[in-house]
Each structure stands twice: as structure tokens, then as C-alpha cells.
KOLMI-944248 format. One line per field, with one value per residue (C-alpha): z, x, y; residue in one letter. Coordinates in steps of 0.05 Angstrom, whole numbers, plus 5000, padded with zeros to 4 digits. Last residue first. Example, Ala and Ser with C-alpha at 12.3 -4.5 7.8 and 13.67 -1.06 7.14 Angstrom:
2
w [5143_5156];
u [5273_5246];
v [4979_4910];
rest [S_A];
REM end
This chain:
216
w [8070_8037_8011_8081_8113_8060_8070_8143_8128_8087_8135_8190_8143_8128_8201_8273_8258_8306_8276_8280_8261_8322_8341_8369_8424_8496_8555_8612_8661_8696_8769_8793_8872_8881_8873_8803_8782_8764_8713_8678_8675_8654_8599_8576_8549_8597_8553_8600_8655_8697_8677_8719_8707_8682_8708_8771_8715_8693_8754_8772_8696_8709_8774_8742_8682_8733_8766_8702_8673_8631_8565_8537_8476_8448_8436_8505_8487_8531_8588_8617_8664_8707_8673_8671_8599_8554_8602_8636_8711_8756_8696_8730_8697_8762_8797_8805_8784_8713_8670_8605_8560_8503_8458_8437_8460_8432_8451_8411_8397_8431_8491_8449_8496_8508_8579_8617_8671_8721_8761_8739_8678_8612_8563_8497_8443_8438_8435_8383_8337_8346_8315_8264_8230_8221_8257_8257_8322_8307_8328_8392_8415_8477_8512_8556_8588_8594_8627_8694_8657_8640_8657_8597_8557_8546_8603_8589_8510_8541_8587_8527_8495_8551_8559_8491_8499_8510_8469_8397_8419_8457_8416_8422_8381_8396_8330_8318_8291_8253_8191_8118_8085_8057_8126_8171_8121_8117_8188_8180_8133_8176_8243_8203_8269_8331_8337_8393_8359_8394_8384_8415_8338_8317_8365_8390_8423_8361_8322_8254_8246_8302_8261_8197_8232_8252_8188_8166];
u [3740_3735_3658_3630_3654_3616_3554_3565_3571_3511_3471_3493_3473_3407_3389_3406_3461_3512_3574_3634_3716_3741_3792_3805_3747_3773_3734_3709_3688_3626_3621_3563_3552_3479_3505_3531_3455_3433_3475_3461_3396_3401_3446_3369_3343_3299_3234_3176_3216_3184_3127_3137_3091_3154_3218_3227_3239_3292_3324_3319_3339_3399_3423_3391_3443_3500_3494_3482_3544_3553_3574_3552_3552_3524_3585_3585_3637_3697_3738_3681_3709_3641_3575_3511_3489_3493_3494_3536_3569_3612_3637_3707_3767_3794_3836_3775_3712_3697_3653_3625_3585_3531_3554_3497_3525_3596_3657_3722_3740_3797_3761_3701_3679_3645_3622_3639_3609_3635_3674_3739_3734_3699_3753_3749_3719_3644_3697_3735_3678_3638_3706_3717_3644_3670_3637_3555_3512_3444_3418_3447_3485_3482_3519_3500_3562_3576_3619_3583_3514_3463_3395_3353_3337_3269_3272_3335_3307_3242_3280_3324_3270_3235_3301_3300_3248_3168_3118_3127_3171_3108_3102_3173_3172_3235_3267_3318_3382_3391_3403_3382_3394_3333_3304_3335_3318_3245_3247_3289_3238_3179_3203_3189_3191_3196_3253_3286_3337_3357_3421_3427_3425_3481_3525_3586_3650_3695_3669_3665_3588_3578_3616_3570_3509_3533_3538_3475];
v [3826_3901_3882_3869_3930_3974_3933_3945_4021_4025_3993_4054_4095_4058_4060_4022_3976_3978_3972_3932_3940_3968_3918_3848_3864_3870_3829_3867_3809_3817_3811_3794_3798_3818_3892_3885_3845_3913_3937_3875_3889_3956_3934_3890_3952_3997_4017_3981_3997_4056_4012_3949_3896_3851_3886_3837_3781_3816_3820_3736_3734_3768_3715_3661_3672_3685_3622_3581_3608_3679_3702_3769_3808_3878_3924_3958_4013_4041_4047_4095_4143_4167_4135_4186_4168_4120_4065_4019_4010_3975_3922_3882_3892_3914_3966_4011_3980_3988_4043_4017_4064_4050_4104_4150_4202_4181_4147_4144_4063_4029_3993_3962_3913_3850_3826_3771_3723_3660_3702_3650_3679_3635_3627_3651_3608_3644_3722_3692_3661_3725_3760_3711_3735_3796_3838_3874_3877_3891_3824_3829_3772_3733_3671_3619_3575_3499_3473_3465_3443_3500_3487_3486_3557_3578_3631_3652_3665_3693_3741_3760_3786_3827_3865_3884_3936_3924_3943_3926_3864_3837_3771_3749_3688_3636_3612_3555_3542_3484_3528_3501_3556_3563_3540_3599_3651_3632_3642_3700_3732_3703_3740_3807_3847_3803_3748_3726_3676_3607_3573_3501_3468_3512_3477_3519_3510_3511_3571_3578_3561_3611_3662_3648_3654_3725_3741_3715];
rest [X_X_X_X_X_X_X_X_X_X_X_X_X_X_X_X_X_X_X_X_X_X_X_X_X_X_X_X_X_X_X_X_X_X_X_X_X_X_X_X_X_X_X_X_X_X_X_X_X_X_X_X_X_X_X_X_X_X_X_X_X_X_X_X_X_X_X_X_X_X_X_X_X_X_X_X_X_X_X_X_X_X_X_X_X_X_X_X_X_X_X_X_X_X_X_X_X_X_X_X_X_X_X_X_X_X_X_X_X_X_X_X_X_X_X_X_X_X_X_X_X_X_X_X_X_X_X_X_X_X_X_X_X_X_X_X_X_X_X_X_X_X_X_X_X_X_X_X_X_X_X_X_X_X_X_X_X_X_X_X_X_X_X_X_X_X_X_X_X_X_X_X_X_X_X_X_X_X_X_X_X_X_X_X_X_X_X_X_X_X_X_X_X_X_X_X_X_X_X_X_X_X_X_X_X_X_X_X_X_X_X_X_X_X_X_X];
REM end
């Protein structure tokens, strides 16, 4: 909902081109979707018990129509929690010049399960990302992405090479990304207005959304 709300608010997107990957209790948000009468459609992802994220957003690029040179293709994970001003900021900014970017949390203490960015020296450009194993991280993958037609054939090109593949039947999607740095992508670090987000993965961290919601 919330993030329905941002791309409502934003100026450089069409509710009717949004697509959500949906898995567990699709029905709920597709009886969401029509009560409140939501242009935005659904894409069934009928392996989501068995294969990680990655397989999702290979559907959704694979469903997607060629990308025109303005526009752009952009990704947000469903656990991902903001104000719904902050999608709207990051879906408004400016595409770089490289064609990709990637959200970040750069003010934010890291932890273990922190999904970490590291950049290439003297740049803002991403050289690595993981929770584990990444050398001077700048800070936290928050879960979006915005990329042109180049780029997005570029990732789904590598996530197509993980289908059949069990060494990466549980990768998520950052490996993907991760992966497309040495055929040339350069991803764009770009800074999130602040820290206020979670990433909802339990009642805790539901509890702490639902506390974020009430103080705006």
C-alpha cells in the first residue's frame, strides 16, 4: 500500500505499467489491488517456494516491453518499507549518464545481516554487494534499482544463466547485479534522504513499520 502510495505521488510514473511479482498469498493483494481500484497489475511467480528472488524479477524483465530511450525500468522489493515520498524521490531522480543506479542507505550502522555495498575506488560506482565478504562497504542495499534497456538485458542475460543452475537456486537477485560489474555495468550509488526504512522480514520488524507509520 505504501509503496502504491509513492508511485501514485510520483511524477514519472504510470500505475498502469507497474507489475507486482507475487507468490505467497497473491489473492490478498489481488483482492487488494481491485478494492482499491489500482491499475497496477499482477505477474504470478509460480516457483516462489523454490527459487529466491532472483527468479522473480526475471519474470517481471521478462514480461516487460522493450524499453524506449527515455524511459527506464525500475525495482522495488516488496519488503522494503519508506515514506511513500521517498520511492517518489528516488522514481523522479535522474537516470546517470551509465545508464543504471542503485539505492543506498549510506548513513545507517551496518549489520550481519546488512545487505552491503562496496564501490569502486574514486567512484560512486557499485564494485561489490553482499552480506558477507565485501571490503569498505559505504553502506546498505535498501532494495531498489533503476536501469535502461541496455542495462536491463544486460541483468536479465545473467539471470537467465541462473535457471537450471543449483549452486543458485537460493542466490537473491544482488547476486545478479553483482555479476553484470564485469560485463561493463556500472551502477550508480544513489544516497537515500535518510534512514527512515525497514526491511520487513518478521513481526518485530512489522512492529517497527507500524510504529513509523503512526509518527507521519
Amino acid at each position: 500500500k505504501t509503496q502504491l502510495e509513492g508511485l501514485a505521488v510520483s511524477t514519472t510514473v504510470d500505475l498502469a505499467d507497474v507489475t507486482i511479482v507475487t507468490g505467497f498469498a497473491a489473492e490478498t493483494i489481488d483482492e487488494y489491488l481491485i478494492a482499491a481500484g489500482s491499475s497496477a497489475r499482477t505477474l504470478w511467480n509460480d516457483r516462489f517456494a523454490e527459487l529466491n528472488n532472483w527468479f522473480s524479477l526475471l519474470l517481471a524483465l521478462r514480461h516487460a516491453p522493450t524499453l524506449g530511450a527515455d524511459e527506464r525500468f525500475a525495482v522495488l522489493n516488496s519488503d522494503l518499507f519508506g515514506p511513500p515520498s521517498w520511492y517518489a524521490a528516488y522514481l523522479d531522480s535522474d537516470l546517470p549518464e551509465s545508464g543504471a543506479s542503485i539505492a543506498v542507505d549510506v548513513a545507517r550502522g551496518l549489520t550481519d545481516e546488512s545487505m552491503k555495498v562496496a564501490v569502486q575506488p574514486g567512484t560512486r560506482f557499485l564494485e561489490a554487494i553482499g552480506k558477507v565478504g565485501i571490503d569498505k562497504p559505504v553502506g546498505e542495499y535498501v532494495g531498489m534499482l533503476m536501469f535502461d534497456e541496455r542495462n536491463r538485458q544486460l541483468l536479465q542475460s545473467v539471470l537467465d544463466s541462473f535457471v537450471g543452475d543449483p549452486a543458485r537456486v537460493s542466490e537473491w537477485y544482488e547476486g545478479g547485479v553483482r555479476d553484470t560489474v564485469p560485463f561493463g555495468a556500472q551502477w550508480s550509488v544513489w544516497s537515500t534522504p535518510d534512514g527512515d526504512w525497514v526491511e520487513i522480514d518478521d513481526v518485530t520488524d512489522l512492529e517497527s513499520a507500524s510504529r513509523m507509520a503512526a509518527a507521519w
